[in-house]
C-alpha positions as CSV (number, residue, x, y, z in Angstrom):
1,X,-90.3,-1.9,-34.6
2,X,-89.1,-2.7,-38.0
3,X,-85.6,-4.7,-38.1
4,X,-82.6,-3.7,-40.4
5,X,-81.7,-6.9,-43.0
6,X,-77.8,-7.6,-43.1
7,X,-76.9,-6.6,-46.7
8,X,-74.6,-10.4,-47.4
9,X,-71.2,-10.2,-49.0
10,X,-72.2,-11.6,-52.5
11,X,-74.6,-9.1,-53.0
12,X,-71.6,-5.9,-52.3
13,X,-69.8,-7.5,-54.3
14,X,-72.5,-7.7,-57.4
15,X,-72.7,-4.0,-56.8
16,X,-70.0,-2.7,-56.0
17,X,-68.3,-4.3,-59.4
18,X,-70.9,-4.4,-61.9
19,X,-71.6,-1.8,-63.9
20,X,-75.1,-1.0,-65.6
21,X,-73.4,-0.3,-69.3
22,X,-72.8,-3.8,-70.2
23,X,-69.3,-4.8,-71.9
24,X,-68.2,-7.6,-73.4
25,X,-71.2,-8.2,-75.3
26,X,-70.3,-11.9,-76.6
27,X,-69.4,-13.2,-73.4
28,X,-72.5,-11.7,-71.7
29,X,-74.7,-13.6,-74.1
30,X,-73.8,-16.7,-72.6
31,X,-74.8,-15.8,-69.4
32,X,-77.9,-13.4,-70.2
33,X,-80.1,-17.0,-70.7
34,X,-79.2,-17.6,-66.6
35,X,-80.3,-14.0,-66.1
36,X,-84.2,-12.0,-65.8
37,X,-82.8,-9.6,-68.4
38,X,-86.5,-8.2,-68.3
39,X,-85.8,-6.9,-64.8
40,X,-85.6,-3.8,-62.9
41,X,-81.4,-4.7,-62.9
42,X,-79.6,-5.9,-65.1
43,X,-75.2,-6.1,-65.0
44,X,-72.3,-7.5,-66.4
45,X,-68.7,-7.4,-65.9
46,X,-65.5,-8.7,-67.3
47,X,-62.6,-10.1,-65.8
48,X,-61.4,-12.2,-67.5
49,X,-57.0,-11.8,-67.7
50,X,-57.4,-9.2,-64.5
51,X,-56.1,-11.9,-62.1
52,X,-53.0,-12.7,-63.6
53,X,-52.4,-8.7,-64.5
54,X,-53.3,-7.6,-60.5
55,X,-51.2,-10.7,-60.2
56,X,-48.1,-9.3,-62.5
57,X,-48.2,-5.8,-60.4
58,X,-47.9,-7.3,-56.8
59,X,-45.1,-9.4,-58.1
60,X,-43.5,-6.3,-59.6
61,X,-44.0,-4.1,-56.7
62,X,-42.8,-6.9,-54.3
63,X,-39.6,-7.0,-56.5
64,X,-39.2,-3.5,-56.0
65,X,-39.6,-4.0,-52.0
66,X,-37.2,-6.8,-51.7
67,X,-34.5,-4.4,-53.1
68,X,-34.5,-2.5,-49.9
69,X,-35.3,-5.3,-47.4
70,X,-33.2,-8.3,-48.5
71,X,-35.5,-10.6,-46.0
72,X,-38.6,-10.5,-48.3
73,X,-35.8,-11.8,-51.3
74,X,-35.0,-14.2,-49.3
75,X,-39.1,-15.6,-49.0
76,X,-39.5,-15.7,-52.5
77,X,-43.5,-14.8,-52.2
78,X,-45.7,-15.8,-55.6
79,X,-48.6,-13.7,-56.1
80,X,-49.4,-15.7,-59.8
81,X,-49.4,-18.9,-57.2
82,X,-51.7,-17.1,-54.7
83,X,-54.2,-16.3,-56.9
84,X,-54.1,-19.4,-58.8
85,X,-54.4,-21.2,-55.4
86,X,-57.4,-18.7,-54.5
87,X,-58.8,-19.9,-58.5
88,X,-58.7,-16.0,-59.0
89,X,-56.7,-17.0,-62.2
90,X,-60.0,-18.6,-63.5
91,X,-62.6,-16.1,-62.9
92,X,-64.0,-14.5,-65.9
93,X,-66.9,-12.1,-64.9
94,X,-69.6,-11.6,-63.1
95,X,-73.4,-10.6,-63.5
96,X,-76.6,-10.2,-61.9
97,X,-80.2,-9.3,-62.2
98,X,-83.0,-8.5,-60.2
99,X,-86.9,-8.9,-60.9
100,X,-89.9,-8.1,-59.2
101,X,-92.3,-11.2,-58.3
102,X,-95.7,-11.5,-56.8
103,X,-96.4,-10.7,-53.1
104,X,-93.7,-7.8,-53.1
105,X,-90.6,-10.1,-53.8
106,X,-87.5,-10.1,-55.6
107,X,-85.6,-12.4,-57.5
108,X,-81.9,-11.6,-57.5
109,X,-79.5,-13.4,-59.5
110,X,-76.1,-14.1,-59.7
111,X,-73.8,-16.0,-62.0
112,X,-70.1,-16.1,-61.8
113,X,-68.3,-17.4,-64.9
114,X,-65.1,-19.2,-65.1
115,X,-62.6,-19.8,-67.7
116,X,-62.2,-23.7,-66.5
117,X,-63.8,-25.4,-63.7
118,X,-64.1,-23.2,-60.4
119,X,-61.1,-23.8,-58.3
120,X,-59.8,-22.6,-54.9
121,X,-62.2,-21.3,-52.9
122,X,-64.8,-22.3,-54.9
123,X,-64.2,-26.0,-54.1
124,X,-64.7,-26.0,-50.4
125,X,-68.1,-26.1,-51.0
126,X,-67.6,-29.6,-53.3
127,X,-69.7,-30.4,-56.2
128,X,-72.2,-32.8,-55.3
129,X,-75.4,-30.8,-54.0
130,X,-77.2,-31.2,-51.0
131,X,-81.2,-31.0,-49.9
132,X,-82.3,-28.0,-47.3
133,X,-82.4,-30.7,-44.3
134,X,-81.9,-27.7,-42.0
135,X,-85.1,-26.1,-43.2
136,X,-86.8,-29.8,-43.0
137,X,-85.8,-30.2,-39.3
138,X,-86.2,-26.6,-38.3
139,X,-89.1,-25.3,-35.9
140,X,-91.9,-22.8,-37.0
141,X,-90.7,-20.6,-34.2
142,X,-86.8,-21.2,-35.6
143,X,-85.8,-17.7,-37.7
144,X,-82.6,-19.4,-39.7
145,X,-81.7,-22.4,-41.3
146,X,-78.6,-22.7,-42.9
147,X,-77.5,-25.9,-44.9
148,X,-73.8,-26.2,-46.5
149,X,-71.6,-29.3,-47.7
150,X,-68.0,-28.5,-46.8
151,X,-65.1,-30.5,-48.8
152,X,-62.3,-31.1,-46.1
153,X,-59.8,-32.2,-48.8
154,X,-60.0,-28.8,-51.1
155,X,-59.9,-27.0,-47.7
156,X,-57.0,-28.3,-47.0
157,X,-55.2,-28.2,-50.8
158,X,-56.4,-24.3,-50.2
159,X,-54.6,-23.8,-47.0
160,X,-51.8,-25.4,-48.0
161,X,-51.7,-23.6,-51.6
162,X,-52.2,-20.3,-49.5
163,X,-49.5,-21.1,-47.3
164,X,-46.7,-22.6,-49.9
165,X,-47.3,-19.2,-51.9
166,X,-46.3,-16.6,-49.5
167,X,-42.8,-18.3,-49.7
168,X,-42.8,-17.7,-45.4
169,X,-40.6,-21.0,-44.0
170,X,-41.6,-19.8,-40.5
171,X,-45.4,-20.1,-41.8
172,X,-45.4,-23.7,-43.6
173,X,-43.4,-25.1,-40.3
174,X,-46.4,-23.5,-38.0
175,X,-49.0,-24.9,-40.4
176,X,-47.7,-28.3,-40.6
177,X,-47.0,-28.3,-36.5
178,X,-50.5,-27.2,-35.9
179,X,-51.8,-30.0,-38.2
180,X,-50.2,-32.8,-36.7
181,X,-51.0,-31.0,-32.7
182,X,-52.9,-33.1,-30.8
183,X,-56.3,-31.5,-29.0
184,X,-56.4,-30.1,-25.4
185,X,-57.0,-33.0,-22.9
186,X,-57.1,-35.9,-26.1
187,X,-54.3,-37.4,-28.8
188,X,-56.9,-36.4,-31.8
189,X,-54.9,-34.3,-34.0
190,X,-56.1,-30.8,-35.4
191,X,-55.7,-32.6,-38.8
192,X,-58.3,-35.5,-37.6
193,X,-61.1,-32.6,-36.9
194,X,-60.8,-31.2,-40.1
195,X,-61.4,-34.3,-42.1
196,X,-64.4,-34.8,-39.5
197,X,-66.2,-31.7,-40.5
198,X,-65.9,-32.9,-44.5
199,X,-69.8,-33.3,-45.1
200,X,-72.8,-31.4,-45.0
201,X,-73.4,-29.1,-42.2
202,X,-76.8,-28.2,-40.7
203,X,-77.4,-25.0,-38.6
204,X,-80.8,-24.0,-37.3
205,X,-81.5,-20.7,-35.2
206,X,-84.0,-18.5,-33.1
207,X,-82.8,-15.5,-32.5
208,X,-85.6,-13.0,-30.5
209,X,-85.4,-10.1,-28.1
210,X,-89.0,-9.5,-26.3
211,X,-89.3,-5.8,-25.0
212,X,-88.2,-5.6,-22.3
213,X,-86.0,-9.1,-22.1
214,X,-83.0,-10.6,-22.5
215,X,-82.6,-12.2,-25.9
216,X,-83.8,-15.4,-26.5
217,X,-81.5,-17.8,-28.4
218,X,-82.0,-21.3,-29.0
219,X,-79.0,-23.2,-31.7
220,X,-78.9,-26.8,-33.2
221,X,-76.1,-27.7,-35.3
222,X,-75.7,-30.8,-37.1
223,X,-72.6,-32.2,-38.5
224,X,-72.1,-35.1,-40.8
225,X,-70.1,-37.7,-39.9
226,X,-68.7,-36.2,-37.1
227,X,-70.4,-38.2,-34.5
228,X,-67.8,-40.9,-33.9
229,X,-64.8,-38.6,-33.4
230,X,-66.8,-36.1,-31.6
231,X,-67.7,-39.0,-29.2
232,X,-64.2,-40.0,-28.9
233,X,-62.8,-36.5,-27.8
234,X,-66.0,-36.2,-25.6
235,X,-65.2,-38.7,-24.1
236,X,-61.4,-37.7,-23.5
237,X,-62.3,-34.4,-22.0
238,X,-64.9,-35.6,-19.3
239,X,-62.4,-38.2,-18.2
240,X,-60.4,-34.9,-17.5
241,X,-62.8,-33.2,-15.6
242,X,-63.8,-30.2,-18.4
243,X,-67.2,-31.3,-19.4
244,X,-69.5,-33.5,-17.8
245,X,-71.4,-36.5,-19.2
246,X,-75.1,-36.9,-18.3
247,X,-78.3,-39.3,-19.5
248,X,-81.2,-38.3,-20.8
249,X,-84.4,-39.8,-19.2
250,X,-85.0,-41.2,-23.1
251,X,-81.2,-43.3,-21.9
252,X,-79.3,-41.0,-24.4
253,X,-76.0,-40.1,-23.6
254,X,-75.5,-36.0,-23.7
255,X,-72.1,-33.7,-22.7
256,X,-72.8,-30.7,-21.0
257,X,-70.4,-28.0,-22.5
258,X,-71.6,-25.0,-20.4
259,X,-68.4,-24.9,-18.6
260,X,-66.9,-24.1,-22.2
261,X,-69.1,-21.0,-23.3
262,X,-67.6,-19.0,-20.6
263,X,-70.8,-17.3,-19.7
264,X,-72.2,-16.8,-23.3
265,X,-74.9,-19.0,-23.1
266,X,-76.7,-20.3,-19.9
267,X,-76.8,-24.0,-21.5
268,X,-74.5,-25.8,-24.6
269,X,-74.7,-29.5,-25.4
270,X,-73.1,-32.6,-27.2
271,X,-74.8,-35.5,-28.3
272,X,-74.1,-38.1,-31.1
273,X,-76.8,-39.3,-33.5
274,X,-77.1,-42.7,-34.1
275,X,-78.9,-43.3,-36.7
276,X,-77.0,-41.2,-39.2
277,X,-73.1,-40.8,-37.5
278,X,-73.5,-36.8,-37.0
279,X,-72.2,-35.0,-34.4
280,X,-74.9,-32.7,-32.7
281,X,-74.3,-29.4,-30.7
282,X,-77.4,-27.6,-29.3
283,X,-78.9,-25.5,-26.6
284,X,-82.6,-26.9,-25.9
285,X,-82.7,-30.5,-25.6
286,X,-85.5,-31.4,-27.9
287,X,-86.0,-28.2,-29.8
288,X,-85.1,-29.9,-32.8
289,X,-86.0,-33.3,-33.6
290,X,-83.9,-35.3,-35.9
291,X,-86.1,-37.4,-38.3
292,X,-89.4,-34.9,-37.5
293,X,-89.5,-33.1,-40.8
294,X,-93.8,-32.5,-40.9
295,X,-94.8,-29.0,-40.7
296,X,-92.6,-26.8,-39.0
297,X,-90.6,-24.0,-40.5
298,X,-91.4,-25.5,-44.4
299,X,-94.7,-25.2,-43.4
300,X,-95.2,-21.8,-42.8
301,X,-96.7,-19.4,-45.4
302,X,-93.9,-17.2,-44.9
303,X,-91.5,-19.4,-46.3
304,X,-93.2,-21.4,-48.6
305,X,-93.9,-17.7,-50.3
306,X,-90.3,-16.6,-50.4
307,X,-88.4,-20.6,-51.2
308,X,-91.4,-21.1,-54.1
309,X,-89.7,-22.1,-57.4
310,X,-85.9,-22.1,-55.9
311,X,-83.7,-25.2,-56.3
312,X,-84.5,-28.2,-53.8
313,X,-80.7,-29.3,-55.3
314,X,-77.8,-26.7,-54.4
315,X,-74.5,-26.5,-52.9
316,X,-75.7,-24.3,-49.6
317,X,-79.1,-23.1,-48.6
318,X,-80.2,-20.0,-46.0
319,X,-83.3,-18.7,-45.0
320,X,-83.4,-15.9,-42.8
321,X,-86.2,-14.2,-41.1
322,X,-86.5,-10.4,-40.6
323,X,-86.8,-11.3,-36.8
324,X,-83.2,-12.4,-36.4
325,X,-82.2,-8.4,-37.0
326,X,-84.5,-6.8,-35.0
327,X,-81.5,-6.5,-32.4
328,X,-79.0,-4.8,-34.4
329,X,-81.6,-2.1,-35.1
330,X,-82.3,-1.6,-31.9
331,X,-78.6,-1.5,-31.2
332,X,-78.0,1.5,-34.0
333,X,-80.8,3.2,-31.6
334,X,-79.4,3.0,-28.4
335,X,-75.5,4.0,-29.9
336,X,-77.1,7.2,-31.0
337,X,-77.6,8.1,-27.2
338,X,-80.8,10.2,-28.0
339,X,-83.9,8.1,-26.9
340,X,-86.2,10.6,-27.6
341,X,-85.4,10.4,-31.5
342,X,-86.0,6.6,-32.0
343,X,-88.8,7.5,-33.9
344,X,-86.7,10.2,-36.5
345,X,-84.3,7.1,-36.6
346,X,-86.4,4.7,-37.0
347,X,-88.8,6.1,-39.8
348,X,-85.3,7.2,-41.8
349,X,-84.4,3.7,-41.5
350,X,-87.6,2.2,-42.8
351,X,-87.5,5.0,-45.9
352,X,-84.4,3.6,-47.3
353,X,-84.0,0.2,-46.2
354,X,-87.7,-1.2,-45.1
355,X,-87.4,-3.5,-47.7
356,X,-84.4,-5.1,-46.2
357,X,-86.6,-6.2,-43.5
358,X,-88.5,-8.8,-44.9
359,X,-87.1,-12.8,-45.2
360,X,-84.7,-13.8,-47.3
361,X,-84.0,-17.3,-49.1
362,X,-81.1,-17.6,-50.6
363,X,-79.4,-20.8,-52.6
364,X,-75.9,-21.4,-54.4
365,X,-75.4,-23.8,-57.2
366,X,-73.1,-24.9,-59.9
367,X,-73.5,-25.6,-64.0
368,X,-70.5,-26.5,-65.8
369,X,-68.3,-23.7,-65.4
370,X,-70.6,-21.3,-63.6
371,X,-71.9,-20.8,-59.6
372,X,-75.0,-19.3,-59.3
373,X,-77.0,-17.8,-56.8
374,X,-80.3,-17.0,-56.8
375,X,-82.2,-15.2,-54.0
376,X,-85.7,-14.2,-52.8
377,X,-85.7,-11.1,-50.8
378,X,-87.6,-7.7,-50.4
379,X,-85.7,-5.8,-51.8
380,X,-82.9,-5.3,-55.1
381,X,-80.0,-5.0,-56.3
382,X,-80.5,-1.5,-57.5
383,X,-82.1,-0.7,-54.2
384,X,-78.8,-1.4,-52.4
385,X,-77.3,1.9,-53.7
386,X,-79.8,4.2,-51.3
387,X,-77.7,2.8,-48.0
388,X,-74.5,5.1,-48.4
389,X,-76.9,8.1,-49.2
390,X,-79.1,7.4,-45.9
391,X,-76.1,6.5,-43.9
392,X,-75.3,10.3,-44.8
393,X,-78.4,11.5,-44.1
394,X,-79.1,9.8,-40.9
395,X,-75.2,11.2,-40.0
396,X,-76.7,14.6,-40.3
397,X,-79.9,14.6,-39.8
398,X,-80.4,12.7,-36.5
399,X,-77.7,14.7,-34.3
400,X,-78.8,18.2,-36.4
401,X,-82.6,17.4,-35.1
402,X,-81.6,16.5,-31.6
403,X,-79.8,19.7,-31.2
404,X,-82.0,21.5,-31.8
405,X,-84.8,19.3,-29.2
406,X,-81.6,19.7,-26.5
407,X,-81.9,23.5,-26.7
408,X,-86.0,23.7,-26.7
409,X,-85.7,21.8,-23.7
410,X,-83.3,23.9,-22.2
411,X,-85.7,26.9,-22.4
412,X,-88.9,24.9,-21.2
413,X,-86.7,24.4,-18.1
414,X,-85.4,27.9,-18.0
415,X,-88.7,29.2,-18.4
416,X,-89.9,26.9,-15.5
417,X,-86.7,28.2,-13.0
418,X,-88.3,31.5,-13.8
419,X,-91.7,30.7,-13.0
420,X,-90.6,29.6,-9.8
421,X,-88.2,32.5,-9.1
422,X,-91.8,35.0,-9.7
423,X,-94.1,32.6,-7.8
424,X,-91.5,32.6,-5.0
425,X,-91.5,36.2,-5.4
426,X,-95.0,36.6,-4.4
427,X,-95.4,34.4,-1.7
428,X,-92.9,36.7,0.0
429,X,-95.1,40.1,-1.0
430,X,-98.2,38.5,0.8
431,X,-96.6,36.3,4.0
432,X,-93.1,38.0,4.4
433,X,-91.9,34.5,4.9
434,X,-88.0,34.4,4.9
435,X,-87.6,31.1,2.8
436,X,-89.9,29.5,0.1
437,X,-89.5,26.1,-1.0
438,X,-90.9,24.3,-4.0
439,X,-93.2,22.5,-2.2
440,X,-94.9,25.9,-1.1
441,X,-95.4,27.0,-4.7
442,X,-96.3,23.3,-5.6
443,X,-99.4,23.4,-3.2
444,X,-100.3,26.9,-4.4
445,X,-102.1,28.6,-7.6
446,X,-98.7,29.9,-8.5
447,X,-97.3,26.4,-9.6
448,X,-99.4,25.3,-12.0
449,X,-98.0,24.6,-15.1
450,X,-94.1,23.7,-13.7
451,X,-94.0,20.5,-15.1
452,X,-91.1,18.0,-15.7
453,X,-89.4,18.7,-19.0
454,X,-87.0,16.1,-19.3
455,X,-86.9,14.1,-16.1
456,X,-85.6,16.7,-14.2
457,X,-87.0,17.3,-10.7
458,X,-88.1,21.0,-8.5
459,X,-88.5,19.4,-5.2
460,X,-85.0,20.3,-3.7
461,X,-85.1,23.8,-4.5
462,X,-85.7,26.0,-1.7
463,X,-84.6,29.9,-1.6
464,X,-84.0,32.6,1.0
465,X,-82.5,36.0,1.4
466,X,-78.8,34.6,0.6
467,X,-80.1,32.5,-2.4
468,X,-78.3,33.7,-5.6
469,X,-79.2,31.2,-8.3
470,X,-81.6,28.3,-8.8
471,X,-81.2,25.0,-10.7
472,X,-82.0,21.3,-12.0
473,X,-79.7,18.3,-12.4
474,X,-81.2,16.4,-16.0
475,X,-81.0,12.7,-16.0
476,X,-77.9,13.0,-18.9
477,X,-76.0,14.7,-15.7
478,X,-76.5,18.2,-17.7
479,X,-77.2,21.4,-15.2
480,X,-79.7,24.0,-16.2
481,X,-79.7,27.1,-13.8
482,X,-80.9,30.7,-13.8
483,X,-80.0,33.9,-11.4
484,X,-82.5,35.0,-9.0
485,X,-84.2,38.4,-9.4
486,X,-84.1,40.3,-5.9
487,X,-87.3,39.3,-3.4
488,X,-86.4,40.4,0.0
């Protein structure tokens, strides 16, 4: 079955705002060198001043609002605040290529430009760049691996920016009182667990659904740093009873957190690694192997083909296999409630979007006053403009084809009522017998050829002198039924 790839928020956004007729010629010359301007894509667009205008216009219109309801006066919300605190103010434009490489993949490229150093939410992911240790660590059988450095203290500037500028006192005193809130069942304050997940974060993944199965789902997280604090509230809740402390037979000390997943997953755990501090949270106890980093996932020809050439340097790496989405497309199947046109489905799928199926690697990077993101996929930019036409299509298409299987198998059925109603018929012409069951026609000449349309089954029917009408029950609950001809 061929899998559907999630379409990721930077790449909407490339399309949905960058127009193919470039603009602002001077400022797209500066970028075009970052850019395959050779490609099958190529787009650019401006924003430079938009912010602080979009900005202007929610202030205006706010004004206008607080005429009639003197409580929003009395906030004082700043939209030029919001979007400085957001770095909205800085952003300049935006654009993106697309090329086609060897082996049927694509490069697509991203490069948004800034007026000044990115700010807001462009800092939570820090400046100093990172190595793909999820990758390293990750299994061959693992279908993600996701790496990313998170800066705790822009997080926190942000949120507090974000807060401070909607002017809502209620808001900053709920903000500050969840900071400073201690953690259920320990004193660590919310603020403390923030700060402990400042550092890089590693995330590795199998997501698989055999036919037939359950899905299969094995999860390793890694986070720097975290290992001491985590410990500590560990510690704090299995004193209390929640989770329960156990030892390996290797004389590692692990939490069992199953009693936390409230049924989601049939095993969670906690450890803490020595060696390097991080806090680790898993499902399968050896799975992944901190320090192993020989073969594995990097090892694969799959990935090797679609991470060739990216950055081994970047802010946050991903690489995700087609596998991992073979569930939502069976998903879209089942909602359509039509089994027998998985295959129509399916092959309208796989015309617009089979290229979304294949792996993607994806990486995000930053050069003086520019983040870039470059990604190996199956499929382009450009491409991405087919999925609101085949949503449309498949809209009317599927439903319009399965009406018209619903009423072909309404007549094969008919036709088999009537077959039966004949047969039955003549049985009574040459026995005179005063009821005739299904069975009766079954074992004779006369049946052959009443087959099972849809499911449905003959064996209950029987018919005598006050029999008026005949009829099946299909499997969907619907009833199909004819009149009976006179026979006695």
């Amino acid at each position: 079955m061929k899998s559907l790839k999630i379409v990721t928020f930077h790449i909407l956004f490339v399309v949905l705002y960058c127009p193919l007729l470039l603009s602002g010629k001077n400022s797209f010359s500066e970028v075009s060198d970052f850019l395959d301007t050779d490609g099958t894509f190529v787009g650019y667009a401006s924003f430079e001043g938009d912010g602080e205008k979009l900005a202007g216009k929610l202030q205006e219109l706010y004004a206008a609002f607080s005429e009639h309801f003197p409580a929003l006066r009395e906030q004082g919300a700043n939209f030029s605040d919001l979007f400085a605190s957001l770095g909205l103010d800085r952003f300049q434009s935006v654009a993106a290529s697309s090329v086609e490489l060897e082996n049927q993949i694509v490069r697509n490229k991203t490069v948004l430009s800034f007026t000044d150093e990115p700010g807001g939410i462009f800092e939570i992911l820090g400046k100093q760049p990172i190595r793909f240790r999820a990758a390293e660590l990750a299994p061959e059988d693992a279908t993600l691996a996701y790496s990313i450095r998170l800066d705790a203290q822009a997080t926190k500037a942000l949120l507090d920016s974000l807060v401070a500028s909607t002017g809502l006192r209620e808001l900053k005193e709920s903000w500050q009182s969840l900071l400073s809130r201690p953690l259920p069942y320990s004193d660590i304050q919310t603020m403390d667990v923030l700060y402990a997940f400042s550092g890089q974060i590693d995330i590795v993944q199998k997501l698989e659904k055999p036919d037939g199965l359950d899905p299969e789902v094995k999860l390793w997280i890694s986070i720097e740093n975290a290992g001491t604090l985590g410990a500590r509230y560990l510690e704090d809740v299995s004193k209390a009873g929640v989770v329960k402390e156990v030892e390996t037979e290797d004389g590692r000390r692990i939490w069992d957190l199953s009693a936390l997943s409230n049924g989601d997953t049939e095993a969670f755990y906690a450890s803490t690694e020595e060696a390097t501090g991080n806090l680790i949270l898993f499902t399968h106890d050896g799975w992944v192997v901190p320090g192993v980093t020989d073969g594995g996932l990097v090892g694969t020809e799959t990935f090797q083909s679609f991470y060739a050439d990216l950055p081994r340097k970047a802010l946050l790496f991903s690489y995700n296999s087609s596998s991992t989405i073979d569930l939502m497309l069976g998903e879209v199947i089942h909602s359509l409630k039509q089994e027998e046109f998985n295959e129509v489905a399916e092959s309208i799928i796989d015309f617009g979007v089979g290229d979304f199926t294949k792996p993607v690697a994806w990486v995000v990077y930053r050069s003086e006053n520019r983040i870039h993101s470059i990604e190996h996929a199956g499929y382009s930019y450009k491409q991405l403009s087919v999925i609101p036409a085949l949503a449309i299509s498949g809209a009317v298409i599927v439903p319009t084809v399965g009406q018209f299987r619903a009423v072909a198998r309404r007549s094969a059925i008919t036709s088999n009522l009537r077959q039966i109603n004949m047969a039955a018929a003549l049985i009574v012409v040459e026995s005179e017998a005063e009821s005739i069951s299904f069975a009766q026609i079954r074992e004779s000449e006369l049946g052959e050829g009443i087959n099972s349309v849809a499911g449905e089954s003959y064996d209950h029917i029987v018919i005598t002198p006050e029999t008026k009408h005949i009829s099946v029950t299909l499997p969907n609950g619907e009833v199909v039924s004819v009149d009976l001809f006179p026979i006695w």
